[in-house]
Backbone as JSON Lines, residues from 0, in Angstrom:
{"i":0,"aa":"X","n":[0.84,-1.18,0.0],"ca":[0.0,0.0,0.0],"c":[0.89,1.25,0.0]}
{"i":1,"aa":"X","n":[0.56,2.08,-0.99],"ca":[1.44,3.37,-0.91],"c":[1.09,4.25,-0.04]}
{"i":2,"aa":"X","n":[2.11,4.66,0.71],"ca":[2.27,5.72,2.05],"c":[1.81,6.89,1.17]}
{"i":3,"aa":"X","n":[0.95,7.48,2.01],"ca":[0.79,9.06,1.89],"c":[1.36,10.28,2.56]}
{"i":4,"aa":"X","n":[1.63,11.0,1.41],"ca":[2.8,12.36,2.11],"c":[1.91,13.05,2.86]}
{"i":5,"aa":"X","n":[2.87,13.7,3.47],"ca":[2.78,14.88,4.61],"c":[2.12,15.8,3.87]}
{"i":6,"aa":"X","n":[1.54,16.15,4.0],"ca":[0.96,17.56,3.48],"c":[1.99,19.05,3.84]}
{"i":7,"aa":"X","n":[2.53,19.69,3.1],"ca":[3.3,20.93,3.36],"c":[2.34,21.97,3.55]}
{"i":8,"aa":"X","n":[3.1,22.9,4.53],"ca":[2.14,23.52,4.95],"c":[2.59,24.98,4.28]}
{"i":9,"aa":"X","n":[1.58,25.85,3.82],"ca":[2.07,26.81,3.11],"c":[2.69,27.92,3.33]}
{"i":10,"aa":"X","n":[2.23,28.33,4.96],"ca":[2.1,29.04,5.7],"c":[3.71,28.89,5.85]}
{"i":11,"aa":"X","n":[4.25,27.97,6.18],"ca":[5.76,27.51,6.72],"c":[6.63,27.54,5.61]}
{"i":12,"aa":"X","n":[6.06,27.1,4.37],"ca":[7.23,27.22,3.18],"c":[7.11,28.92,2.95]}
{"i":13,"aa":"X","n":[6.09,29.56,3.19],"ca":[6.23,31.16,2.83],"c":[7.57,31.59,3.93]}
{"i":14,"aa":"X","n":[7.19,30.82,5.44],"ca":[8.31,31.76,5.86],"c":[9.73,31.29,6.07]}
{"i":15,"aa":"X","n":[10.06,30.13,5.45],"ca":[10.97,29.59,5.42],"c":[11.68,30.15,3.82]}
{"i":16,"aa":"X","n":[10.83,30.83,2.81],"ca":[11.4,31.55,1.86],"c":[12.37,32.9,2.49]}
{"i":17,"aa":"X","n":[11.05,33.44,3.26],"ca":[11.32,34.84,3.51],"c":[12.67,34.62,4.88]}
{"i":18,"aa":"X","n":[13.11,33.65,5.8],"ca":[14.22,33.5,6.52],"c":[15.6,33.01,5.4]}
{"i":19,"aa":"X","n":[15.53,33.04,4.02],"ca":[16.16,32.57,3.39],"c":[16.72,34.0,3.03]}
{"i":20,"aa":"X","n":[16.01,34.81,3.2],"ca":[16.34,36.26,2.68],"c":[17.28,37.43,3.83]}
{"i":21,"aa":"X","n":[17.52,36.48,5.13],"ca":[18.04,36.63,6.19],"c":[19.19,36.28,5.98]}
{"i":22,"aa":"X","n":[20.32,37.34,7.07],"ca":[21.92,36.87,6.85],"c":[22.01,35.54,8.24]}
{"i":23,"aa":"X","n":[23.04,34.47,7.44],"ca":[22.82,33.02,8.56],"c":[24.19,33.06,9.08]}
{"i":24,"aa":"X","n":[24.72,32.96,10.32],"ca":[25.46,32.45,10.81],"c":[25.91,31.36,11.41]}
{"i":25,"aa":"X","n":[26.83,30.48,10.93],"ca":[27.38,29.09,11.64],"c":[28.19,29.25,12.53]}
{"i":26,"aa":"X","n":[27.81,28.55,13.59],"ca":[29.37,28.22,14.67],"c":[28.74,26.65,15.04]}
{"i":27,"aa":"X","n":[29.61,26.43,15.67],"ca":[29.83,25.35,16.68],"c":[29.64,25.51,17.97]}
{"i":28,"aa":"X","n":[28.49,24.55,18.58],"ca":[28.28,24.78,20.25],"c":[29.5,24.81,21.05]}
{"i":29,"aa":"X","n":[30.57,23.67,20.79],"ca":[31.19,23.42,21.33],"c":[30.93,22.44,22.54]}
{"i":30,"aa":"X","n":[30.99,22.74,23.99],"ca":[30.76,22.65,25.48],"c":[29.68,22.96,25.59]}
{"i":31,"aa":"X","n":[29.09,23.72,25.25],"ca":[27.66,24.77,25.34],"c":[26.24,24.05,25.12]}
{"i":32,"aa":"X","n":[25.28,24.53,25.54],"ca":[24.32,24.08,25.21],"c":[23.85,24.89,23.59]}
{"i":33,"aa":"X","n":[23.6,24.51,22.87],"ca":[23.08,25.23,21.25],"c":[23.01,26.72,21.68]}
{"i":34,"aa":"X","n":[21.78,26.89,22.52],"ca":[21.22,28.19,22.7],"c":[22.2,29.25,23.48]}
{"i":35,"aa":"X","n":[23.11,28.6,24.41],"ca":[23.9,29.62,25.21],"c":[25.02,30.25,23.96]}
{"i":36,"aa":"X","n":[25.87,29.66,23.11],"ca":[26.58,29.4,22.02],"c":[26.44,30.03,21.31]}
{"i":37,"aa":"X","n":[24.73,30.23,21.11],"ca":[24.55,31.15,20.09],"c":[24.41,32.39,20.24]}
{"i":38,"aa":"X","n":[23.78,32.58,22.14],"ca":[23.45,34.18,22.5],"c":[25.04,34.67,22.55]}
{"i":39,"aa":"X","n":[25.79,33.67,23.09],"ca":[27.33,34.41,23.79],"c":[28.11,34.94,22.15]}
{"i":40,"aa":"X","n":[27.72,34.09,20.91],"ca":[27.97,34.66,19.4],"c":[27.52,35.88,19.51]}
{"i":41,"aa":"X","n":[26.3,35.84,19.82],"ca":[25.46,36.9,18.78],"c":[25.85,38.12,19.44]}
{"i":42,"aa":"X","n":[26.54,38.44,21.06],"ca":[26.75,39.4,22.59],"c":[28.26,39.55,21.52]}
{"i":43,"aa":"X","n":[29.22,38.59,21.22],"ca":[30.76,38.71,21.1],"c":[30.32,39.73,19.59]}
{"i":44,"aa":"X","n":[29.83,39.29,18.45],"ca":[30.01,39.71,17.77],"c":[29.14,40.82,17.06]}
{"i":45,"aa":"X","n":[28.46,41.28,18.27],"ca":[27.55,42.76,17.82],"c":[26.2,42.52,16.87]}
{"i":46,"aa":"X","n":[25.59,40.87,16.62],"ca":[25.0,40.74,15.51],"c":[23.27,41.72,15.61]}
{"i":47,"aa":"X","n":[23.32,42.2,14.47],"ca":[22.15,42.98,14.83],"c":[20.87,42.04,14.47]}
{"i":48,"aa":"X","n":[19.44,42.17,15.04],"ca":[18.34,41.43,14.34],"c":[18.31,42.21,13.04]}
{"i":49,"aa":"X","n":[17.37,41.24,11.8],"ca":[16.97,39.89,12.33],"c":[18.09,39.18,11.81]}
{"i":50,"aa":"X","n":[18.31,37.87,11.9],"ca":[19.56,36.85,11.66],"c":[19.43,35.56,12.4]}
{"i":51,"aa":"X","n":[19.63,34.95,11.46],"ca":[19.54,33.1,11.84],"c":[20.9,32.15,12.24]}
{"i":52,"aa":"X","n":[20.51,31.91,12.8],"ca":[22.01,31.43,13.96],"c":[21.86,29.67,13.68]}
{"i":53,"aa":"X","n":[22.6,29.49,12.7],"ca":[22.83,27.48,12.51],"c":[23.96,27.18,13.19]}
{"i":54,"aa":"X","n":[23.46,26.67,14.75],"ca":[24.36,25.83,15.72],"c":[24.78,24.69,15.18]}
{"i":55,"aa":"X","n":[25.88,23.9,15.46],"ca":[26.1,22.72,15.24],"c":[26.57,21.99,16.48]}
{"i":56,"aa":"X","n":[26.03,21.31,16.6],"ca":[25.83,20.4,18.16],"c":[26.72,19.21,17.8]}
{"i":57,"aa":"X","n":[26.62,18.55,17.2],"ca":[27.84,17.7,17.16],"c":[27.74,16.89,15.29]}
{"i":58,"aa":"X","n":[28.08,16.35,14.96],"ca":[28.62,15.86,13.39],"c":[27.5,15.26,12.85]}
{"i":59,"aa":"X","n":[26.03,15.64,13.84],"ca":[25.36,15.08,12.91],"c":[24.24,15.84,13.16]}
{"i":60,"aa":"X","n":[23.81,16.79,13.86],"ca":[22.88,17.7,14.19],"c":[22.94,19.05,14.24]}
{"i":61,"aa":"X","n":[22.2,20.37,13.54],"ca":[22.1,21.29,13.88],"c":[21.12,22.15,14.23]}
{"i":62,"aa":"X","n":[21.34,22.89,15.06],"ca":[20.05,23.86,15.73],"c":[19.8,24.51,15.11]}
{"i":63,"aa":"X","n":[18.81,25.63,14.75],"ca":[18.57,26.74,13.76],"c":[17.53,27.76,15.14]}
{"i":64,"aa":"X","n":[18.31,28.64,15.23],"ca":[17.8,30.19,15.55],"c":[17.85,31.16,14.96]}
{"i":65,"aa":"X","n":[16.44,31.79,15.53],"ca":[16.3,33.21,14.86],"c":[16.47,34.31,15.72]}
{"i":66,"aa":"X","n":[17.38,35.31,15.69],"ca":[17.7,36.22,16.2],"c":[16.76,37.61,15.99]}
{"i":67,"aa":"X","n":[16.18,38.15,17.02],"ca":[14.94,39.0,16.05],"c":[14.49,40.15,17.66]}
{"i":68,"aa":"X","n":[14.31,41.42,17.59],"ca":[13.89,42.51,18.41],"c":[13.97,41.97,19.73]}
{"i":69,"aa":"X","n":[13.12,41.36,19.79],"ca":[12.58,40.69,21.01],"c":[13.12,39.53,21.65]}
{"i":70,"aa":"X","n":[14.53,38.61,21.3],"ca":[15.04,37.8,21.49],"c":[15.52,36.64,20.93]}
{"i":71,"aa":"X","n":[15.97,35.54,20.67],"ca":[16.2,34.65,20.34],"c":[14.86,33.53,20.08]}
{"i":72,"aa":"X","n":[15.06,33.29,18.87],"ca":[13.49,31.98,18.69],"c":[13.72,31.05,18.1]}
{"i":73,"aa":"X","n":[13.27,29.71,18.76],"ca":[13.43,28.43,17.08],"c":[13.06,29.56,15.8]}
{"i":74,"aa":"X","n":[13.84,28.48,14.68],"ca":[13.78,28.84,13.54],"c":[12.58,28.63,12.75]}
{"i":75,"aa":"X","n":[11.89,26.93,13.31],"ca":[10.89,26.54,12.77],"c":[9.36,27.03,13.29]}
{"i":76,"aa":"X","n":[9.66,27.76,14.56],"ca":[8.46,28.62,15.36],"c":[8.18,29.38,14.43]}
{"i":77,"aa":"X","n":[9.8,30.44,14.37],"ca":[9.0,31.67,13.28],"c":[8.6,31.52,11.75]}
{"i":78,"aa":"X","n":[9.28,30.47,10.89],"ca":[8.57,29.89,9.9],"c":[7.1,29.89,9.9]}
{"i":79,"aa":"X","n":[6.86,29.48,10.79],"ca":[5.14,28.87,10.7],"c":[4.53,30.74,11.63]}
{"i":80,"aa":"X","n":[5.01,31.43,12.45],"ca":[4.68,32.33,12.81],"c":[5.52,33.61,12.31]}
{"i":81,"aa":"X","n":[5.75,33.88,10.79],"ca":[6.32,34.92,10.57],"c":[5.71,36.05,10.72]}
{"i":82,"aa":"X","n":[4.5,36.45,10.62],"ca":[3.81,37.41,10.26],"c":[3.86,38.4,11.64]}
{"i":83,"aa":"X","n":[4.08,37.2,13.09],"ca":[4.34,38.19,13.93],"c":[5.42,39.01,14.33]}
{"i":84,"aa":"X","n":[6.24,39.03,13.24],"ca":[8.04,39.65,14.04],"c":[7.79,40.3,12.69]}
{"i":85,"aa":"X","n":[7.58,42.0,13.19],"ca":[7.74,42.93,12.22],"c":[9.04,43.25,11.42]}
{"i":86,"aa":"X","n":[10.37,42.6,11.74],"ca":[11.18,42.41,11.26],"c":[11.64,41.74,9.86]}
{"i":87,"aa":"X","n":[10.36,41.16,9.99],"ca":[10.29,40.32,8.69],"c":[9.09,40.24,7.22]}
{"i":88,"aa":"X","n":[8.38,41.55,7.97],"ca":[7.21,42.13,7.54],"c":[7.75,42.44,5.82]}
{"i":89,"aa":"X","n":[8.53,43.47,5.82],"ca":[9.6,43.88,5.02],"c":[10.0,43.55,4.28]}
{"i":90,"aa":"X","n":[10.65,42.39,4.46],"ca":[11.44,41.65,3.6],"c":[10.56,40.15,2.92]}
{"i":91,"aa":"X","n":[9.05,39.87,3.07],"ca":[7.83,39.08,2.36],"c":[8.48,38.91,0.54]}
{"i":92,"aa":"X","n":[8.86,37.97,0.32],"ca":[9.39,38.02,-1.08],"c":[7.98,38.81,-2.32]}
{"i":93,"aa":"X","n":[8.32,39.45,-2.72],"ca":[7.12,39.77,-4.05],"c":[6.49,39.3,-4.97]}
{"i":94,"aa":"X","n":[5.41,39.07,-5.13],"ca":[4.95,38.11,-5.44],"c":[4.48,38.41,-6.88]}
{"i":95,"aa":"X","n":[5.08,37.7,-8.07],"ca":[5.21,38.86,-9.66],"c":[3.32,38.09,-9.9]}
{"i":96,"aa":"X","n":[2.19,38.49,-10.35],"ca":[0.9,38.27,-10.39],"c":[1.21,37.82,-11.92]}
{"i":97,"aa":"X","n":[0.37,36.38,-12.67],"ca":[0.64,35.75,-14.0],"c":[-0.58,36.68,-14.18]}
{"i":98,"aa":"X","n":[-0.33,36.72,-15.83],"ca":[-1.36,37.22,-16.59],"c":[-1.57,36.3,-17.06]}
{"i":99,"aa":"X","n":[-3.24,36.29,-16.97],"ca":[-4.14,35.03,-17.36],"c":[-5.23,35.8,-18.63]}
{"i":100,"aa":"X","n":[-5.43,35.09,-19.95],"ca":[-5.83,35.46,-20.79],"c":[-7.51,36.06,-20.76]}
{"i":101,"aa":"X","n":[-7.49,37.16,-21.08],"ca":[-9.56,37.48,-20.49],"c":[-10.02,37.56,-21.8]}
{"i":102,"aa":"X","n":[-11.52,36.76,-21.4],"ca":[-12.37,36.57,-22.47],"c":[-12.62,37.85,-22.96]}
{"i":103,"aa":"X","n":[-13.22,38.24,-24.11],"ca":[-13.46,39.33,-25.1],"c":[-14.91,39.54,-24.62]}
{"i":104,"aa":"X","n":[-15.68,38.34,-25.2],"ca":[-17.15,38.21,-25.24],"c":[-17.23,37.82,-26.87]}
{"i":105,"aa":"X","n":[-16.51,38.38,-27.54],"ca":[-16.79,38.75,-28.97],"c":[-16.75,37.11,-29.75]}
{"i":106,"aa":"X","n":[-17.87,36.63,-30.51],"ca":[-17.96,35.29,-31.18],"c":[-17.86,35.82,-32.19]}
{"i":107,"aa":"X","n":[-17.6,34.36,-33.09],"ca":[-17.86,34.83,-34.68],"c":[-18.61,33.19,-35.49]}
């Protein structure tokens, strides 16, 4: 019997476009827990919001944060909740509208 897919959710691929349009930074946890690693980055190196922070926890896992006004957030929270971090209001990719052919009326 063939398995049925996941359904994608649209809401999440919109804001997983629009975090694509964000500057990403990598480090390594190290010792650290993901999240400490990434605030003590983001304190050392002045990073301003918004900005996505890809931890790497060890050789086979990485964390993804979003750096944004109000604090540090999963990555996949604000995906699915972009609309609330005005930070990202802004930067909504544009959306070019197809031209679709309109009837005349006119027969022959």
């Amino acid at each position: 019997m063939a398995r049925k897919r996941k359904r994608k959710s649209r809401r999440r691929q919109e804001g997983r476009k629009i975090l694509e349009l964000v500057p990403h930074y990598s480090i390594e946890s190290g010792e650290e827990k993901p999240v400490t690693a990434a605030r003590k980055y983001i304190a050392a190196q002045g990073i301003t919001p918004p900005a996505v922070m890809v931890v790497r926890r060890n050789e086979h896992t990485t964390d993804r944060y979003f750096w944004a006004e109000k604090g540090l957030f999963g990555a996949q929270y604000v995906e699915e909740n972009h609309f609330l971090f005005p930070s990202l209001r802004s930067l909504r990719p544009q959306v070019v509208p197809t031209k679709t052919p309109v009837a005349t009326g006119v027969t022959r």
